[in-house]
N, C-alpha and C positions, 0 to 999 in steps of 0.2 A: 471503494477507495476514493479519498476526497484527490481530485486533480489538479487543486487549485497551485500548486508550486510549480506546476508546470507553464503557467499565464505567462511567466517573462517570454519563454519562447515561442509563443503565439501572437504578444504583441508586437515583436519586432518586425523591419522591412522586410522579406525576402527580394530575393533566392536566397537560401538559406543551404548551409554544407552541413549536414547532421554524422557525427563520428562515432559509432560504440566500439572501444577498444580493450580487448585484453591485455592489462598492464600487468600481469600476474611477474613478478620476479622471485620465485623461490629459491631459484641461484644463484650462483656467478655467470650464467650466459642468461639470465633474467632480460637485462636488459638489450642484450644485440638482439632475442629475439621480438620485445615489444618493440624494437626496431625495423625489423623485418617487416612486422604485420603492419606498421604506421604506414609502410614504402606501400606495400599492395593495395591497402585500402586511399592512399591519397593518389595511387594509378589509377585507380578506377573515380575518382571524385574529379580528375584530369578529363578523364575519358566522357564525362559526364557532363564540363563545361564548364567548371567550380574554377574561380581565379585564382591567380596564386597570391596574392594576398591574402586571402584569407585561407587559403593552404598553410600558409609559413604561420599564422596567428595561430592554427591547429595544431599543426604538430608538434608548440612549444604549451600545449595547453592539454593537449589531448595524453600524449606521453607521460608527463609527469607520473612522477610514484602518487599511488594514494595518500601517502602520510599514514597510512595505519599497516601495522604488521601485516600478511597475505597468511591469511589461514587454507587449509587442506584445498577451499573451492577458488583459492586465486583473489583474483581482484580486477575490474574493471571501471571503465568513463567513458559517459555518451557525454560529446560539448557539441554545443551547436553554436554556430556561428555566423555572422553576414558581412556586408561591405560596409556595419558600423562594429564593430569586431564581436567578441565571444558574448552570447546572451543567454547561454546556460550551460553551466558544466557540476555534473553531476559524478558522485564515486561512488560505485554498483558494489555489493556486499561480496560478492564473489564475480568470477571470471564469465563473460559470456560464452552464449554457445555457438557463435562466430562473429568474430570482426566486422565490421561494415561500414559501407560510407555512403551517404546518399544527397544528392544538390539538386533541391528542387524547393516549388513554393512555398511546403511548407514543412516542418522539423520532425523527423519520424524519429521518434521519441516512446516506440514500443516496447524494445530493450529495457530502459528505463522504466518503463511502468510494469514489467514483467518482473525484474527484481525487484521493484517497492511494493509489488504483490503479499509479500511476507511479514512485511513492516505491521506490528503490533502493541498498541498502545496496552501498557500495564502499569500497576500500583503494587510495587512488590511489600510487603509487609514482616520484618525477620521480627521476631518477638519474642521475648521471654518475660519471667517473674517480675522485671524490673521496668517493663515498658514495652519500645519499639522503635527500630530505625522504618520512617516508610518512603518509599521511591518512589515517582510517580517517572517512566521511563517511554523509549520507544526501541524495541527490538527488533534485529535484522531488518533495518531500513535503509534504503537509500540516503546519502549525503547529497546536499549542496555544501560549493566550493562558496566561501564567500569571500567577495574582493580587497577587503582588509587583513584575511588572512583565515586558516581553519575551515569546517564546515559546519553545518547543521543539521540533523534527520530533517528528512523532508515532511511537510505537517507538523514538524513543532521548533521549538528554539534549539534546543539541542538535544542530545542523547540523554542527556537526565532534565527533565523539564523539572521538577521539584523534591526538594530531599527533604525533611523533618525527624524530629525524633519526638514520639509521645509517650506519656502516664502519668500515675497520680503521684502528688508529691510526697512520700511516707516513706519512712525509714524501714520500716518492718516488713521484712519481703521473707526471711525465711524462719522456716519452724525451726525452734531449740527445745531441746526437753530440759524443763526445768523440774516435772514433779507436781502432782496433785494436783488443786485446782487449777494452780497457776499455769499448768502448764496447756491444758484444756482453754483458757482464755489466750493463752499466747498464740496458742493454735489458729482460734477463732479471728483475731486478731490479723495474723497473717496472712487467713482465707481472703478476709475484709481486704486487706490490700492489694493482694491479686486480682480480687473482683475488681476493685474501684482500678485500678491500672487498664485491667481490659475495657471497662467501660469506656476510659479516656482514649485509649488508643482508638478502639470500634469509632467512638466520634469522629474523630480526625479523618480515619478513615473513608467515612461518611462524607465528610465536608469536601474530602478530594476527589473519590470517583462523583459526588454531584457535579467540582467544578472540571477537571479534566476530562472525563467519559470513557476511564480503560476501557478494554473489551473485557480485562480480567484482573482480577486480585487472585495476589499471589500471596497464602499464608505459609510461614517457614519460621522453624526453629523451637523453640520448649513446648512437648505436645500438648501439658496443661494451659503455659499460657496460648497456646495459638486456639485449642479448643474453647475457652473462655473468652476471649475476642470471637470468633464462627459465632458464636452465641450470642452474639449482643450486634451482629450487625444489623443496620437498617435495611429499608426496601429495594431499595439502588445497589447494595453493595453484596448483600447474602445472595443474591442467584446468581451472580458472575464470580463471588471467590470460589478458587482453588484450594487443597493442604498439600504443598509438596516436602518432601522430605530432603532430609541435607543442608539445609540452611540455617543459617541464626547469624547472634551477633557476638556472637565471642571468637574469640582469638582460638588459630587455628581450624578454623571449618574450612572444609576443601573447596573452597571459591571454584576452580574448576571442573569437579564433577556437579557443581553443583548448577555451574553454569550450562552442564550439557544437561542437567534434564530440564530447564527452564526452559532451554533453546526449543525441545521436544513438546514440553507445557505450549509454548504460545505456536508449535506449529500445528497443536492439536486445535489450539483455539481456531486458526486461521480455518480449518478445516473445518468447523461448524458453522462459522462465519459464512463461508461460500455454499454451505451445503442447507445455512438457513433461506440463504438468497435466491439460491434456485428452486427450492421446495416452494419461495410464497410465487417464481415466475409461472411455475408446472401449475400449480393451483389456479392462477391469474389467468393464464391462457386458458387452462380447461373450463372456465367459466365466463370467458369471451369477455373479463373487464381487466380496466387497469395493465394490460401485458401487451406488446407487438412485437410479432414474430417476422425475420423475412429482413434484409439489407432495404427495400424502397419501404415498408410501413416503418420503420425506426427512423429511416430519415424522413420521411414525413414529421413524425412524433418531436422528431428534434426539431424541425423547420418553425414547429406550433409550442416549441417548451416545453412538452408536453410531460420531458422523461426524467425520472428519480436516478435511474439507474441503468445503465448498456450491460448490455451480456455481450460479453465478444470470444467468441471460441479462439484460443489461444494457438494459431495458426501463422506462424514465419514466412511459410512460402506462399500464402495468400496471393493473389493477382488483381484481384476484384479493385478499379477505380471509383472512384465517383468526381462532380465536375461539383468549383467550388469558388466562392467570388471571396473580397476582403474581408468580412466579416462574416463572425465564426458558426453562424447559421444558416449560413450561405451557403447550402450544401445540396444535392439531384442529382440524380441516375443519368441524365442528359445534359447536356449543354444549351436544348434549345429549353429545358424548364428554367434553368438562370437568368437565361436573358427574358422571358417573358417576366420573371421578377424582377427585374430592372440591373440586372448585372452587365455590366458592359463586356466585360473582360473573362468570361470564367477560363480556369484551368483544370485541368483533369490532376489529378493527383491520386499517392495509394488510398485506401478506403479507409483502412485501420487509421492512416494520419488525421484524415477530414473528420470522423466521425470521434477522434479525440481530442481535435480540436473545437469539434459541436457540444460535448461532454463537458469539458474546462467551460467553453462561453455560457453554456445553460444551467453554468452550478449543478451538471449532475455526476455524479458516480460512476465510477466502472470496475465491473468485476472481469476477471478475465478467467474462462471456463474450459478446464483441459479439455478433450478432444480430437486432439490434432495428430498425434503422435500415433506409431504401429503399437503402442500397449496402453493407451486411451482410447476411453469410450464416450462418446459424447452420450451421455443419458438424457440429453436434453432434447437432443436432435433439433436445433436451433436451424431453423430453413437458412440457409445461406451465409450459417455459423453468424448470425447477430439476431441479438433480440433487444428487448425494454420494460422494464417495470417503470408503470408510469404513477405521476403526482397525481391527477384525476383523466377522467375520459367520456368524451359526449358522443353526438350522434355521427360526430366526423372522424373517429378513431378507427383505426382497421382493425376485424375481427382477425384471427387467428387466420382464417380461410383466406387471407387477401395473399394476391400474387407475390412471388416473390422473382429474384433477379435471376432465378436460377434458368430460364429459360426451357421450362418442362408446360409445353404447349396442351398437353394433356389436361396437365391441373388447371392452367389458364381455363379453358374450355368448362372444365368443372363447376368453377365459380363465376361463368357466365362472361368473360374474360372475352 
C-alpha cells in the first residue's frame, strides 16, 4: 500500500491529538451516541495532556457525519490535529473496531491505514455488441476530507479517476435474416463489427491499465461481446482481467447485486495481492536476500533506505516503542543510538507510529499481515511481528538470523549475540 496521503500528517509540528471515531448513525440515537464516544475519548486525550484547543477544533471536525449514507459496517474518522489546527481528516469505509484518541509526537494513524488496507484500484469494462462504457475506479477506500469541500479516495483524485465510452464506428451491429446470399454476407458483416468494436474497446482498454495500473479488469455484460474483447487484450491487461457476471450497459441491470459481487471480485483480488507479497518475503528470507525479519533489522533497513515494503502484523494492542528524532528516519531501539546520530532531542513513541512514519519518508509500502487475532494465524511468523522486502542488499544487511527485540537470550547466544 502506497502511504504517501498520509505525508500531511507527518509533516506537521507536533504534539499532535490523533482521533479515530465511530461516527456510524443508523438511527435516531445515531447521533447522542457519536456523542457519547467523542466525550470518552476526548477524556482520555485530557488525561493525556492534549489542550483544549485543539480538543474543541476536534470535536467539530472529528463528529461530523461522513457525508455518505452508513452502510450495514457503519462509518468512521481518524482527524489529526496540532496547535496549527486540523492536518488530516480522513472518512474510514465502515465503523472502527474502537474509538480512540492519542496526544503525542507523532499521528497514529493505524486505524486509518487498516481500513485503506481494502482500497482497490480497478478498470471496470460493461460491454456489449455496440461498444463499452469503461471506468477506471478505486474501491472500498478511504476518503480525504478536503478543505473546499467533499473528499477524495485516498491515492487518487476521486472515486472514479476516469470514465470513457469505446468501439468502432458502424452501424451494423445486429444479424437480420434477409435470405440467401445476402443474408450470409449480412451476417459476415455484422461479425466484422463486433470484431472491430472489441478490437477498439481492448485498445482503450490497454492504454488505461498502461496509464492508471488497476490491480484488475473487470469484464461484464454481453458474453459474446465481453468474450471477444478477453480475446484481444494485450500483455498488461489479459493476466489481470476478470469476467464477472450481472453487469452491462443497459437499462435495468441490477446495479446492486451486481455491486455486491464486484465488492467480493476486488476483495478477492486484495487477497492475492497480500498472499503474492508474503509468498516473495517467505522466499526472500529463506534464501538470506533481499528480506529483514525482527522490529531492530527493519529499522536498521529503514535507517539505510533500504525497504520496498514493511510487513507489519496487524496487532492493536501492540506495546512495542521505539525512540525517534524529527525527521522520518530518525528512528532506534534506544535513545542512546539517536543521539550518537546526532539527534538531540529523541522521543520514545508507539512503534507501529515511527515505523509508518519511516515507510511514508522512504517512499516504501506497507502491507499489514493478519495474525493478531484468536482465529488468526500468523503463517509468516514475522519475529517481533515486522519484517521487510527490500530494494537491494549488501554486506550490511541482516540475515534472517539477526537478533531480534524480543528479548530471548537463548537465540541471542545462538548467533553469537
Amino acid at each position: 500500500m502506497d502511504l504517501q496521503w498520509l505525508a500531511p500528517a507527518f509533516e506537521a509540528e507536533g504534539p499532535l491529538a490523533s482521533v479515530t471515531l465511530d461516527i456510524s448513525r443508523a438511527d435516531a440515537s445515531g447521533e447522542h451516541e457519536v456523542e457519547l464516544r467523542w466525550r470518552e475519548v476526548r477524556r482520555s486525550l485530557e488525561e493525556q495532556g492534549a489542550p483544549e484547543d485543539v480538543l474543541d477544533v476536534l470535536a467539530e471536525r472529528a463528529t461530523a457525519p461522513s457525508g455518505r449514507a452508513d452502510t450495514g459496517s457503519g462509518s468512521g474518522r481518524t482527524v489529526v490535529a496540532g496547535a496549527g489546527g486540523v492536518v488530516l481528516d480522513l472518512v474510514l469505509p465502515s465503523a472502527p473496531a474502537q474509538s480512540e484518541g492519542l496526544w503525542g509526537a507523532l499521528p497514529h494513524l493505524l486505524p486509518a491505514v487498516r481500513a485503506a488496507s481494502g482500497a482497490t484500484r480497478y478498470l471496470l469494462v460493461a460491454t456489449d455488441r455496440n461498444g463499452a462504457d469503461l471506468t477506471v475506479a478505486v474501491g472500498s477506500g478511504v476518503t480525504a476530507a478536503r478543505p473546499e469541500g467533499g473528499d477524495a479516495v485516498v491515492g487518487a483524485s476521486s472515486d472514479v479517476e476516469e470514465s470513457r465510452s469505446a468501439g468502432a464506428d458502424d452501424d451494423v451491429v445486429h444479424k437480420v435474416p434477409v435470405g440467401g446470399l445476402g443474408e450470409h454476407t449480412q451476417e459476415r458483416r455484422v461479425e466484422d463489427t463486433w470484431e472491430k468494436d472489441a478490437a477498439a474497446v481492448a485498445s482503450e482498454v490497454d492504454e488505461l491499465v498502461n496509464r492508471h495500473k488497476p490491480h484488475v479488469v473487470v469484464l461484464t455484460g454481453d458474453d459474446t461481446a465481453v468474450s471477444l474483447v478477453k480475446e484481444r487484450l494485450g500483455g498488461s491487461a489479459a493476466p489481470i482481467a476478470e469476467v464477472v457476471q450481472g453487469g452491462g450497459r443497459a437499462d435495468g441491470i441490477r446495479s446492486d447485486a451486481f455491486a455486491q459481487t464486484l465488492g467480493e471480485v476486488l476483495a478477492g483480488v486484495q487477497e492475492r495481492l497480500l498472499r503474492e507479497t508474503t509468498e516473495s518475503f517467505a522466499q526472500a528470507r529463506g534464501q538470506d536476500a533481499d528480506a529483514a525479519d525482527g522490529l531492530e533489522a527493519v529499522v536498521t533497513m529503514l535507517q539505510r533506505g533500504q525497504v520496498q515494503d514493511v510487513l507489519l502484523r496487524d496487532d492493536p494492542s501492540s506495546t512495542w516503542t521505539l525512540w525517534v528524532g524529527p525527521q522520518a528516519l530518525e528512528l532506534a531501539s534506544t535513545r542512546t543510538e539517536l543521539v550518537e546520530m546526532g539527534v538531540e532531542e529523541p522521543v520514545e513513541v508507539r512503534a507501529d507510529a515511527a515505523l509508518v512514519r519511516a515507510a511514508v519518508g522512504g517512499a516504501a509500502g506497507l502491507v499489514l499481515v493478519p495474525g493478531a487475532g484468536p482465529d488468526e494465524t500468523d503463517e509468516l511468523e514475522l519475529a517481533d511481528g515486522v519484517g521487510a522486502l527490500l530494494r537491494w542488499s549488501d554486506g550490511g544487511t541482516p540475515s534472517s538470523g539477526a537478533p531480534t527485540m524480543t528479548g530471548d537470550s537463548e537465540r541471542l547466544r545462538e548467533v553469537g549475540a
